[in-house]
C-alpha positions as a Markdown table, in Angstrom:
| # | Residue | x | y | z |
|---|---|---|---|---|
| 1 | Unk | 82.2 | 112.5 | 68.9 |
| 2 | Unk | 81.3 | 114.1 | 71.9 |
| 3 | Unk | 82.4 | 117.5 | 72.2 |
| 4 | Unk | 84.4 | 117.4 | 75.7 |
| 5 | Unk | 86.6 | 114.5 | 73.9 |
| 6 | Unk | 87.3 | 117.0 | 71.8 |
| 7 | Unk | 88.5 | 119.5 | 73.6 |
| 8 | Unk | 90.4 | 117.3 | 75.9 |
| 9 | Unk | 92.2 | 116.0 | 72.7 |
| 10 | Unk | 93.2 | 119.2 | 71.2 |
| 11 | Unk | 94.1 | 120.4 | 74.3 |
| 12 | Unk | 96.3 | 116.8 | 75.3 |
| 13 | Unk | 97.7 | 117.0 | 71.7 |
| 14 | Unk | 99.1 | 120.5 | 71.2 |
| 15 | Unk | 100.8 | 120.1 | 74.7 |
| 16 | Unk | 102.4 | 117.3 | 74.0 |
| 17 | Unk | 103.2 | 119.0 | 70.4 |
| 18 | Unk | 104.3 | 122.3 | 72.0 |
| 19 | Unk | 106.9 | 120.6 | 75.2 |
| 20 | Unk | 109.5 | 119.7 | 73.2 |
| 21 | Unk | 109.5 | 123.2 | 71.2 |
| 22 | Unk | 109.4 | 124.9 | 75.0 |
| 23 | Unk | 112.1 | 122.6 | 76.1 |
| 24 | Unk | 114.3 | 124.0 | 73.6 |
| 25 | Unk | 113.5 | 127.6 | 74.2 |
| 26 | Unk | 114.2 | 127.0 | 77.7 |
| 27 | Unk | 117.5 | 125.4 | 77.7 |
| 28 | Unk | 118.5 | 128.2 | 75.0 |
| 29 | Unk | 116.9 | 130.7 | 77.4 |
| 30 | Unk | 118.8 | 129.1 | 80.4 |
| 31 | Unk | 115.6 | 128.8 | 82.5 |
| 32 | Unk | 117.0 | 126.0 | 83.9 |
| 33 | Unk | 116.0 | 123.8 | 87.4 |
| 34 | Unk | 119.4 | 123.1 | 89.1 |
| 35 | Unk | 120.0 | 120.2 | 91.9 |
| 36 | Unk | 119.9 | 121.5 | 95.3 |
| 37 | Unk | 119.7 | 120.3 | 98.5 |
| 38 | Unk | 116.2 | 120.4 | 99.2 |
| 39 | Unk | 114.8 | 118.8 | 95.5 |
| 40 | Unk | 115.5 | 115.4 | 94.3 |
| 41 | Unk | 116.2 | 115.6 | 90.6 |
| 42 | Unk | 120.0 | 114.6 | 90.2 |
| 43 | Unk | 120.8 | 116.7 | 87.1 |
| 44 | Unk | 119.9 | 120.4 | 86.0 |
| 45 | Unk | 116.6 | 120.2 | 83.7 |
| 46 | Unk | 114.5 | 122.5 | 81.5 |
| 47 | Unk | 111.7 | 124.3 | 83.5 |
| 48 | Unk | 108.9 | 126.7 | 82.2 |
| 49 | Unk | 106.7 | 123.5 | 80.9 |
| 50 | Unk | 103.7 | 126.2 | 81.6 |
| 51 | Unk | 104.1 | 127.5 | 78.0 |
| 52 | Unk | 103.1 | 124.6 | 76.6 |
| 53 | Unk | 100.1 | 124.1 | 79.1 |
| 54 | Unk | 99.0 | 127.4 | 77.9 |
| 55 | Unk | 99.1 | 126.6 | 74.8 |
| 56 | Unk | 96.9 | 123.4 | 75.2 |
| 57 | Unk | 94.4 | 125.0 | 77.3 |
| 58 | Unk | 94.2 | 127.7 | 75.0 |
| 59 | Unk | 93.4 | 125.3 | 72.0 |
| 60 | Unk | 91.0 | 123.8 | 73.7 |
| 61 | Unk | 89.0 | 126.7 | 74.8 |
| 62 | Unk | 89.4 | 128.2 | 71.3 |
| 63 | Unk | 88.1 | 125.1 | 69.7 |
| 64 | Unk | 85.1 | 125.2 | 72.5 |
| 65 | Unk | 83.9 | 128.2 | 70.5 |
| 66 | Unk | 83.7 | 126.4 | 67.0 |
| 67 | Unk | 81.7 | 123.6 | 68.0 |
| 68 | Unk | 77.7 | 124.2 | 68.2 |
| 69 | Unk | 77.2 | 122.0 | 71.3 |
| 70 | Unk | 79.9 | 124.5 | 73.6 |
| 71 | Unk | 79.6 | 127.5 | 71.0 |
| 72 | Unk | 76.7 | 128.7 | 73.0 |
| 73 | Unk | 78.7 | 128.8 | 76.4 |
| 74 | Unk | 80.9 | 132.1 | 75.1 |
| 75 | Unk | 78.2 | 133.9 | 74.4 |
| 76 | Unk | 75.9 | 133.5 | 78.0 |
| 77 | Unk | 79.0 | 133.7 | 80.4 |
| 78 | Unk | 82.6 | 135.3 | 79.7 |
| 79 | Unk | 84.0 | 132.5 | 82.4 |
| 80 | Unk | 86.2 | 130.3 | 79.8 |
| 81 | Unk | 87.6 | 134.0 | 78.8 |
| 82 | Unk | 88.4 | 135.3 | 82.0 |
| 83 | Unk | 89.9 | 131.9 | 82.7 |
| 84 | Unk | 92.3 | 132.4 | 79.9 |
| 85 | Unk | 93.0 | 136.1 | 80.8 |
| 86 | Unk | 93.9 | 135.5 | 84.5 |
| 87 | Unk | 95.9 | 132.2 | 83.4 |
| 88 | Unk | 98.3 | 134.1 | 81.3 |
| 89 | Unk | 98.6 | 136.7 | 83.8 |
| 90 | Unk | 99.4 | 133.9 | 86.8 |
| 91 | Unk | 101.6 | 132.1 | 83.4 |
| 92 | Unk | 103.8 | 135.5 | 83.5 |
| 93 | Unk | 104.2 | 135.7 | 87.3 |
| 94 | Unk | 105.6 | 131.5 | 87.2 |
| 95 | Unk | 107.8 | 132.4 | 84.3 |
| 96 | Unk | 109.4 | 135.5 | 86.0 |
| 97 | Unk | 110.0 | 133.0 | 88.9 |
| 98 | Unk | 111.1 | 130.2 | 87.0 |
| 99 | Unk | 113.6 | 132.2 | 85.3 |
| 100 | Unk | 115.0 | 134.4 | 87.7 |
| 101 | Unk | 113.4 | 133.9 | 91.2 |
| 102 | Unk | 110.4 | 135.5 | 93.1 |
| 103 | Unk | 110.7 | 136.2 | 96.9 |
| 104 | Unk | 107.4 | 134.7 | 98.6 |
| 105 | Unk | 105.9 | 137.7 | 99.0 |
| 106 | Unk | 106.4 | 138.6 | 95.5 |
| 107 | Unk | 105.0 | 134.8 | 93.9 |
| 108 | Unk | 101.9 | 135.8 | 96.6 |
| 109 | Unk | 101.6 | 139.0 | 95.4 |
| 110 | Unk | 101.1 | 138.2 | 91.6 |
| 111 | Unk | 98.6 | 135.5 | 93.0 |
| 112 | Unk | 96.5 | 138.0 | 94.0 |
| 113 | Unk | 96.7 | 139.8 | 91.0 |
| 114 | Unk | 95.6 | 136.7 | 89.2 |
| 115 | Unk | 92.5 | 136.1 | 91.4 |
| 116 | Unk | 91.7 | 140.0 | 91.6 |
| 117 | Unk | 91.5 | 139.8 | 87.7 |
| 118 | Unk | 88.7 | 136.7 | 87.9 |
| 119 | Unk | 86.8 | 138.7 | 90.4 |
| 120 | Unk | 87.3 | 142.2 | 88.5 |
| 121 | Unk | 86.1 | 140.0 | 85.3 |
| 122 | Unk | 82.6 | 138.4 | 86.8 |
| 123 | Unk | 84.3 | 134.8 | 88.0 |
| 124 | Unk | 83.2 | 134.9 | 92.1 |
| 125 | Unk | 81.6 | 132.8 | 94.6 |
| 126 | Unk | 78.1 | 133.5 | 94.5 |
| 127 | Unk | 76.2 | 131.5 | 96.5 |
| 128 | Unk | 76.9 | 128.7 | 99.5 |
| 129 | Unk | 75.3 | 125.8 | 100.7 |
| 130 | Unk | 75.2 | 125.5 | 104.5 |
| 131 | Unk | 73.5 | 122.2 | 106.3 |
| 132 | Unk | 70.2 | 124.0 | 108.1 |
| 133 | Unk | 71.0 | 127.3 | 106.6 |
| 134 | Unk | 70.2 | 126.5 | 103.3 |
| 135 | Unk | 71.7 | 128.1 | 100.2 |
| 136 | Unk | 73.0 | 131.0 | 101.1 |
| 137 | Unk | 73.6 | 134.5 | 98.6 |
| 138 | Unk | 77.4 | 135.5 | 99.4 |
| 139 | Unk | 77.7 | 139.8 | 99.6 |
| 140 | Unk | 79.9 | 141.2 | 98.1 |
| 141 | Unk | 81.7 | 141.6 | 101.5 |
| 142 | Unk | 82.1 | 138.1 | 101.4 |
| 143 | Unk | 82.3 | 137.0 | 97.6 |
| 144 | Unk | 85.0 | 138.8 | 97.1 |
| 145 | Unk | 87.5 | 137.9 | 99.6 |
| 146 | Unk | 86.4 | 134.2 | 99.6 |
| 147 | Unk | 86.6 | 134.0 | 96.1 |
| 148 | Unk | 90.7 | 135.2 | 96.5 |
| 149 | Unk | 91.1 | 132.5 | 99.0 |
| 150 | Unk | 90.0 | 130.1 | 97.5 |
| 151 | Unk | 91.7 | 130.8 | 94.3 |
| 152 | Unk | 95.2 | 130.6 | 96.3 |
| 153 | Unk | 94.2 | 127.8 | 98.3 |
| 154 | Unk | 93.7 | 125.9 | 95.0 |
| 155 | Unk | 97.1 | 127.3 | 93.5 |
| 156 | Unk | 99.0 | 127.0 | 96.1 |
| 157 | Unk | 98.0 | 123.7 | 96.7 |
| 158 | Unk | 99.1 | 122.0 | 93.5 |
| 159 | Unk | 102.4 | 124.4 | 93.3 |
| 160 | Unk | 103.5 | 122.6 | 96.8 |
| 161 | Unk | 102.6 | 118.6 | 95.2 |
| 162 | Unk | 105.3 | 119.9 | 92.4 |
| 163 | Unk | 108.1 | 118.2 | 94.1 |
| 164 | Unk | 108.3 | 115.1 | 92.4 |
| 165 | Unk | 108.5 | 114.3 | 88.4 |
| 166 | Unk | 105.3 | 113.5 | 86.9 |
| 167 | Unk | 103.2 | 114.3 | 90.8 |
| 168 | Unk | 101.3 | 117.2 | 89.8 |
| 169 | Unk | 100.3 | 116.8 | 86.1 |
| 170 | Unk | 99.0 | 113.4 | 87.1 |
| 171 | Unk | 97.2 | 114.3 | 90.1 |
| 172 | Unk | 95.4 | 117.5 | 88.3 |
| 173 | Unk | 94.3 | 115.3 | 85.4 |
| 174 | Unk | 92.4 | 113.0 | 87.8 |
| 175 | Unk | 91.0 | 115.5 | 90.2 |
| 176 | Unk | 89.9 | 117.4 | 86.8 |
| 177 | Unk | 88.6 | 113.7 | 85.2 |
| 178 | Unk | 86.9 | 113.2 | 88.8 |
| 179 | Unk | 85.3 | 116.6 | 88.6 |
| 180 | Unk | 84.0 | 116.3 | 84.9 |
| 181 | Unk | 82.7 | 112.8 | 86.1 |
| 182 | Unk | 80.5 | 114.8 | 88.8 |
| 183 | Unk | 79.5 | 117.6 | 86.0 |
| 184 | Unk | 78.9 | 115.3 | 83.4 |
| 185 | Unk | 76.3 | 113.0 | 85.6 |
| 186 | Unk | 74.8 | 116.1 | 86.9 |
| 187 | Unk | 73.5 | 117.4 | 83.8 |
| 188 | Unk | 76.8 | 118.9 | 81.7 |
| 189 | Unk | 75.9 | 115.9 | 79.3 |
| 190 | Unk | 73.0 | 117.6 | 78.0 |
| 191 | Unk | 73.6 | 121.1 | 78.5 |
| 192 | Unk | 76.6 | 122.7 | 77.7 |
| 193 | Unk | 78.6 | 123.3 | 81.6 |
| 194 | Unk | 81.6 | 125.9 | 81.7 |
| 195 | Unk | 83.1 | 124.0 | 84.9 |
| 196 | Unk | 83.1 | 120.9 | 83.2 |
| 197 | Unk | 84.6 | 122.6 | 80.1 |
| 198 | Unk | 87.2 | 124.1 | 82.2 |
| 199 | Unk | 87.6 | 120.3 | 83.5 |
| 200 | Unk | 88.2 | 118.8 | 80.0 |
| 201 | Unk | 90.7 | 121.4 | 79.0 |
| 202 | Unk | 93.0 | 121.4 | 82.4 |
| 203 | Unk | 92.8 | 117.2 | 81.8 |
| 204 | Unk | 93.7 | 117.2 | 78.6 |
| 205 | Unk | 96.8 | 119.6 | 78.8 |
| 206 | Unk | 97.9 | 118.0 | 82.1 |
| 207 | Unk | 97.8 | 114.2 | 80.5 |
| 208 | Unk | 99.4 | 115.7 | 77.4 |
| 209 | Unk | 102.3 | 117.2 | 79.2 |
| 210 | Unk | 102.5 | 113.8 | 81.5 |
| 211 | Unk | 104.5 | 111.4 | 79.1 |
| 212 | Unk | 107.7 | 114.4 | 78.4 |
| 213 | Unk | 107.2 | 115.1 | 83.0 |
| 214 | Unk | 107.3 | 111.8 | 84.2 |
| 215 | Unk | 109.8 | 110.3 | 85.8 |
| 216 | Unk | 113.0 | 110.4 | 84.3 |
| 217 | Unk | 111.6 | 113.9 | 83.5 |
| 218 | Unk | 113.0 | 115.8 | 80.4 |
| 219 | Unk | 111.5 | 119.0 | 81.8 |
| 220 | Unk | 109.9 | 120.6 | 84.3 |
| 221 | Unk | 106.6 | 122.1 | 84.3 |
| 222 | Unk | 107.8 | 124.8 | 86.9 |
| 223 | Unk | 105.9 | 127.5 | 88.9 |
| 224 | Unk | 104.4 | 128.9 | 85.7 |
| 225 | Unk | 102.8 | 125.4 | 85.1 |
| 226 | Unk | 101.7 | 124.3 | 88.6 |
| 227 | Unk | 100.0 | 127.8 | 89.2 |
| 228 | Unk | 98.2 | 127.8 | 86.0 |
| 229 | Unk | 96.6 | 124.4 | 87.0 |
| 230 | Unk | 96.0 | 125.4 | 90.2 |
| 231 | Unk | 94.2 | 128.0 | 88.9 |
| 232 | Unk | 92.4 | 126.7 | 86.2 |
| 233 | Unk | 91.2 | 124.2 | 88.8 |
| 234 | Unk | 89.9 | 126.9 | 90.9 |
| 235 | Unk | 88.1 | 128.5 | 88.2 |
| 236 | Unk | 86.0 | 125.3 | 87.5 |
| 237 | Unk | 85.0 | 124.9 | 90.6 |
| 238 | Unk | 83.9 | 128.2 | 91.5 |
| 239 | Unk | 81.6 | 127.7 | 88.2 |
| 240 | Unk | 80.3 | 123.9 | 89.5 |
| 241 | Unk | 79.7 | 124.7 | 92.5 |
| 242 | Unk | 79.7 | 128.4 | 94.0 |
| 243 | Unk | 77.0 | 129.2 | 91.5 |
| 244 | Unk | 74.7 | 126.6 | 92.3 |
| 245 | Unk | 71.5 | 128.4 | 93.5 |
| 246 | Unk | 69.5 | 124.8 | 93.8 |
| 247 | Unk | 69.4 | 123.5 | 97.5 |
| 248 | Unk | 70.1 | 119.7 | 97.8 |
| 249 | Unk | 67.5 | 117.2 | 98.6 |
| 250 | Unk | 67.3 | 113.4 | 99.7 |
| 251 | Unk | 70.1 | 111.2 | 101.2 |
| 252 | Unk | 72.1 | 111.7 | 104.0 |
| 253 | Unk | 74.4 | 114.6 | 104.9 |
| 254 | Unk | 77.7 | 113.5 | 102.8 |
| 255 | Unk | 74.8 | 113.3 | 99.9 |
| 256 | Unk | 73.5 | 116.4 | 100.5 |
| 257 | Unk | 76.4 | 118.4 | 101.0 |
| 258 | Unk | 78.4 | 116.8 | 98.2 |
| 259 | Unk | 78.4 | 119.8 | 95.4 |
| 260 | Unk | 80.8 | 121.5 | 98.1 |
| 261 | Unk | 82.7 | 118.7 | 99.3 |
| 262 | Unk | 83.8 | 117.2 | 95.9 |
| 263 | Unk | 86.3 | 119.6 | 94.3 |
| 264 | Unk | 87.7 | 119.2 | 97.9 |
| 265 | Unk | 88.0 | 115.8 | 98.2 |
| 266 | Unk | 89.6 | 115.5 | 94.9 |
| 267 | Unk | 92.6 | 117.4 | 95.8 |
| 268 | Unk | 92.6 | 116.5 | 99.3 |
| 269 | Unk | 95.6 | 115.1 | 99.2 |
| 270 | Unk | 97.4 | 117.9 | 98.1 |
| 271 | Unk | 95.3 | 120.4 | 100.8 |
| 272 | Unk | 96.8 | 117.9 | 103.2 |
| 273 | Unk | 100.3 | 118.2 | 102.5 |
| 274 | Unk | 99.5 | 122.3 | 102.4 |
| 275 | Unk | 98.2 | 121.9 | 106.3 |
| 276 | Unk | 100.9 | 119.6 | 107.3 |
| 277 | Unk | 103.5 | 122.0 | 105.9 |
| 278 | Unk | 102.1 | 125.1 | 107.3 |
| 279 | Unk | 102.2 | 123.2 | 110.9 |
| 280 | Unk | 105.4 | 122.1 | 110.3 |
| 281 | Unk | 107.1 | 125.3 | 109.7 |
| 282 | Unk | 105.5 | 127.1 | 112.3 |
| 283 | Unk | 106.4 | 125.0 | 114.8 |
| 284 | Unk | 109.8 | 125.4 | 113.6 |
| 285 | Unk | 109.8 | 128.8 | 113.7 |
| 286 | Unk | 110.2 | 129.2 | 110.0 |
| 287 | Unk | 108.1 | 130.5 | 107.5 |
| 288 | Unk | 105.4 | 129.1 | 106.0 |
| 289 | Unk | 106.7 | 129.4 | 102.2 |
| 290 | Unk | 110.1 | 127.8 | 103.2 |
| 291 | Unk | 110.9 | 124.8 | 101.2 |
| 292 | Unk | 111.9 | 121.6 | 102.5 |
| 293 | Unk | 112.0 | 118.1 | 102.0 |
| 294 | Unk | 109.2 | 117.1 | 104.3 |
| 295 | Unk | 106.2 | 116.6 | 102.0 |
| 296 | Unk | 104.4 | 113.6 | 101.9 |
| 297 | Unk | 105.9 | 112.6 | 98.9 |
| 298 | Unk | 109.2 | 113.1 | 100.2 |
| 299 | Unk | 108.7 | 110.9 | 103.6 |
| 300 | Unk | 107.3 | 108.5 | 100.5 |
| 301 | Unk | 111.4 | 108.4 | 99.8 |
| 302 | Unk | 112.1 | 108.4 | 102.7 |
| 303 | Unk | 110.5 | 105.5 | 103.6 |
| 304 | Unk | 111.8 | 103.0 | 100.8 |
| 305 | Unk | 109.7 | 103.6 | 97.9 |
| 306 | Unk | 111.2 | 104.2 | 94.5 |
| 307 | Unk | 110.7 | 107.7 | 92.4 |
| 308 | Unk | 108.0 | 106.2 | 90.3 |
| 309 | Unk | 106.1 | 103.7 | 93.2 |
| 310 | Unk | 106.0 | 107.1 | 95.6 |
| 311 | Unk | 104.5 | 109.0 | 92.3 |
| 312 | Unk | 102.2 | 106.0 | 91.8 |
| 313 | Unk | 100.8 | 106.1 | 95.2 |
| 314 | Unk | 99.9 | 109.5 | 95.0 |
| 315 | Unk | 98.3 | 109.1 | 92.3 |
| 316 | Unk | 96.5 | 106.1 | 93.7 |
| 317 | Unk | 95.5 | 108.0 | 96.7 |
| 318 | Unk | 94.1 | 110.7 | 94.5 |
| 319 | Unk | 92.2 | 108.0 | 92.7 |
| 320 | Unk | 90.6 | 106.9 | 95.9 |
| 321 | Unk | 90.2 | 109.8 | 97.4 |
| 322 | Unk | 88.2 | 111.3 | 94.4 |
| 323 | Unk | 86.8 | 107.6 | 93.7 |
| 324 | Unk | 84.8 | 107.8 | 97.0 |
| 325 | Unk | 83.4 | 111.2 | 96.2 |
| 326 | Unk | 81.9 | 110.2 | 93.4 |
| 327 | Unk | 80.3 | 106.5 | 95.3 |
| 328 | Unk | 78.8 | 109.1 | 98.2 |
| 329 | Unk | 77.5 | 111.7 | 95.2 |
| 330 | Unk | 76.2 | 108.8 | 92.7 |
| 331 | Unk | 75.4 | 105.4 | 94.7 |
| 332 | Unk | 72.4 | 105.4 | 96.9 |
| 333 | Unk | 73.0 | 102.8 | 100.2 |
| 334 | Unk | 74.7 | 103.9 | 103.2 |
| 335 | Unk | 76.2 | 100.0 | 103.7 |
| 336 | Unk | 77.5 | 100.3 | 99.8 |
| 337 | Unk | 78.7 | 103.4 | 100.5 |
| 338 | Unk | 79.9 | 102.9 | 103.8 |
| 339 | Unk | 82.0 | 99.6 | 102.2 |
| 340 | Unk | 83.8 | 101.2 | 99.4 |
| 341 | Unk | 85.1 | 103.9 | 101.5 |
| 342 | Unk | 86.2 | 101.5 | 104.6 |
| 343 | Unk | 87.9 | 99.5 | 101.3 |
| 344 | Unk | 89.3 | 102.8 | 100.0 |
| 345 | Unk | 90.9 | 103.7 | 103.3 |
| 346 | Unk | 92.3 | 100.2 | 103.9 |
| 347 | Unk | 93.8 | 99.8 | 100.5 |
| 348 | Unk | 95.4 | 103.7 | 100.8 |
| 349 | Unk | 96.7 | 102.6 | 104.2 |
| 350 | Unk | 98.4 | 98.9 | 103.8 |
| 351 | Unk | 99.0 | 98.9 | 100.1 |
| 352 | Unk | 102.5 | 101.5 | 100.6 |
| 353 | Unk | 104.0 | 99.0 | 103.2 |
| 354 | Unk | 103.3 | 96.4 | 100.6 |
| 355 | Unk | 104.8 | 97.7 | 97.8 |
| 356 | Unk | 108.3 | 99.1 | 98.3 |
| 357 | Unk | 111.2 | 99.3 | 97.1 |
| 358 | Unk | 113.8 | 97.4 | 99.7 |
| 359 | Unk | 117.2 | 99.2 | 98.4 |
| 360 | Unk | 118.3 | 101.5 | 101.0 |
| 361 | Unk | 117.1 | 105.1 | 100.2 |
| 362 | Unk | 116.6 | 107.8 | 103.1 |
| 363 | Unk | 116.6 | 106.6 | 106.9 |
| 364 | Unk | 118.2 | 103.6 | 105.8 |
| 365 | Unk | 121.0 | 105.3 | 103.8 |
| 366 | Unk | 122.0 | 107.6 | 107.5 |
| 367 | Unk | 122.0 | 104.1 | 108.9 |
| 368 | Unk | 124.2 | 102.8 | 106.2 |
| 369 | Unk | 126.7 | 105.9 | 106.8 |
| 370 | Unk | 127.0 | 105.0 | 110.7 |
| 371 | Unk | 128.2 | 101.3 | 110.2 |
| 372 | Unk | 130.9 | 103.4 | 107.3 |
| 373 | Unk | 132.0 | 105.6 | 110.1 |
| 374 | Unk | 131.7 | 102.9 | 113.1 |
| 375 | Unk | 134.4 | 100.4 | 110.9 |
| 376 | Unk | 136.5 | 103.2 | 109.5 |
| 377 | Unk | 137.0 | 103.8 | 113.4 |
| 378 | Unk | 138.0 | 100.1 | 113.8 |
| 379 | Unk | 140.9 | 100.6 | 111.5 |
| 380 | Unk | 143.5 | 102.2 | 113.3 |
| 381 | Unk | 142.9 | 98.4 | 115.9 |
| 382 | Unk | 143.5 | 96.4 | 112.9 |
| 383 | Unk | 146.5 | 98.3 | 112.0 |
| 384 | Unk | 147.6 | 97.8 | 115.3 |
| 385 | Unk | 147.4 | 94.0 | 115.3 |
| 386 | Unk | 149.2 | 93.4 | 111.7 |
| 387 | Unk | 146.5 | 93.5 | 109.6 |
| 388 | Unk | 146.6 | 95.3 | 106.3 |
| 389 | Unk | 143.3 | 95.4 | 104.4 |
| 390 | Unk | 144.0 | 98.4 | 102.3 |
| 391 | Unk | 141.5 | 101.2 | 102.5 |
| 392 | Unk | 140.2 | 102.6 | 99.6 |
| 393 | Unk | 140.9 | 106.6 | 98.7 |
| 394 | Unk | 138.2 | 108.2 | 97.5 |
| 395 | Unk | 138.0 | 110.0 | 94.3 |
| 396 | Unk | 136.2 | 113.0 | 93.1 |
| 397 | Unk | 132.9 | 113.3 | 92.4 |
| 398 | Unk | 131.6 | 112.9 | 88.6 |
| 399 | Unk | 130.7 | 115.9 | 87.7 |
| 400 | Unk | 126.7 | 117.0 | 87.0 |
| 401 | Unk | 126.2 | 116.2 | 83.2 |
| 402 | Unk | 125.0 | 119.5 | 81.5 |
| 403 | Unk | 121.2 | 120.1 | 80.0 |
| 404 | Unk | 121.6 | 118.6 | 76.3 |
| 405 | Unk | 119.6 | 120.4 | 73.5 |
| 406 | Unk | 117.5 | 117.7 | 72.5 |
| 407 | Unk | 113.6 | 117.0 | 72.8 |
């Protein structure tokens, strides 16, 4: 069997194994996620699903060293370890904030800490590919603070997709498939590739925590979860591509400058929803780690789309998205090319007004509450003229059903 299967399996299988253990220690724990105004689960549910990530990615990196193909990989780069070291430390900082609350400074400030530890331990941007510069060796000057950035970008970016059940696990394990696709075809099938270990792991553990997160979700994989992928993610790429001290040849420029544009693409979506929020809340005058309700899977909602068809889109978006940058890296033909991405774009673009769900939801529901309020004012008229519908009294609202203790 090939050895990345493996790895993704042990990692996919001892997740799944280990959520329903952390779902107990959580609700005995109380590190619960309560309904508020700016989330959309209905009822209070289990958070700190990170452990059992952890766990996942951790059997899979520790069977990695056991197998002769990946064996070899421990002992000519300390990456997979360092991975490990800085995820636990970024695990810590999620669970702290899952369990009692991090101000935004302080959830940035143990980001750092996290991606200071990869750079202290040997994991940095090395070198750069620039069109008509060439590849590029990065100083330390410049490694070091480019290498942190990116390293939040990447965390940050799948924390803020973790807004809807099942969004961010499902979204990280195609990016991550996407990524090993691009590894695997460009020689990590026949010699042993730390990025697209890293890939195979982060899949493995994010599909294996998918079936207990998806929509209704029986827990949550919280901060500590979406900041571990994030990070993992970032890890992998830095060892794809900001090592990469060959200088592309052939094709045209998308070709060319593909080793840096791929781990982009396939999280565009999610960058995207990063730059849209910062906009947002700056022209608003608030800051830029402020929640709200304005992501792009919210205006999904919002919109008319069930939970699960918003989820879907996203993922199908992601699937396009990282589809594409595989065509541009893999197919020669501008016209091919040129085709599936003009397909891409049209299916991402029509395919959400197709498929929606017509119940009112959102907009539609503050439209619904105007015609309440415009007919409870035509009452006191029909009263007036004999009438005597009678008018309902409303009762009080059910109360939130509590957090059982079951997996």
């Amino acid at each position: 069997m090939d050895p990345y299967l493996l790895v993704f399996a042990a990692s996919a299988c001892v997740t799944f194994a280990a959520t329903p253990v952390v779902r107990r220690l959580s609700v005995r724990l109380g590190w619960i996620d309560h309904p508020s105004d700016r989330k959309v689960h209905p009822r209070p549910t289990p958070t700190a699903g990170g452990i059992a990530i952890f766990l996942g990615i951790a059997a899979g990196l520790g069977l990695s060293r056991v197998i002769p193909f990946l064996a070899g990989l421990h002992e000519t780069t300390s990456d997979p370890t360092t991975a490990l070291v800085a995820g636990f430390a970024i695990l810590v900082v999620g669970l702290i904030d899952d369990a009692r609350g991090l101000s935004a400074l302080g959830k940035l400030a143990g980001q750092v800490l996290a991606a200071g530890l990869l750079v202290l331990l040997g994991v940095q941007l090395l070198y750069f590919y620039f069109p008509g510069q060439g590849i590029l060796f990065l100083s330390a000057d410049l490694a070091v603070p480019l290498t942190v950035l990116w390293v939040l970008a990447m965390i940050n970016a799948v924390n803020l997709i973790d807004g809807l059940d099942g969004l961010a696990a499902g979204m990280v394990a195609i990016g991550a498939i996407a990524f090993f696709a691009y590894l695997y075809r460009s020689g990590g099938g026949t010699d042993p590739s730390t990025a697209a270990l890293l890939s195979a792991v982060v899949a493995g553990a994010a599909i294996g925590f998918l079936p207990w997160n998806f929509h209704p979700a029986r827990v949550f994989m919280g901060d500590s979860g979406a900041m571990l992928l994030g990070l993992m993610m970032a890890v992998a790429s830095i060892s794809g591509v900001g090592r990469n001290t060959y200088a592309p040849s052939g094709g045209d420029f998308a070709a060319i400058a593909i080793p840096v544009v791929v781990p982009l693409l396939v999280l565009a979506v999610p960058f995207l929803d990063v730059l849209l929020a910062i906009v947002r809340r700056m022209r608003r005058g608030l800051g830029i780690m402020h929640a709200d309700k304005q992501h792009i899977h919210h205006r999904l909602l919002d919109i008319g789309h069930s939970h699960r068809q918003a989820v879907f889109l996203m993922y199908l978006w992601s699937a396009l998205i990282s589809g594409c940058a595989l065509a541009v890296a893999f197919i020669n033909g501008r016209l091919l090319v040129g085709a599936i991405v003009a397909g891409a774009v049209l299916l991402a673009s029509v395919l959400p007004r197709l498929v929606r769900d017509r119940s009112p939801r959102g907009s539609d529901r503050a439209a619904s509450v105007n015609e309440g309020a415009a007919s409870q004012s035509s009452r006191p008229a029909a009263a007036a003229s004999g009438r005597t519908d009678p008018v309902p009294v409303p009762g009080p609202e059910p109360p939130v059903s509590p957090v059982e203790d079951t997996a």
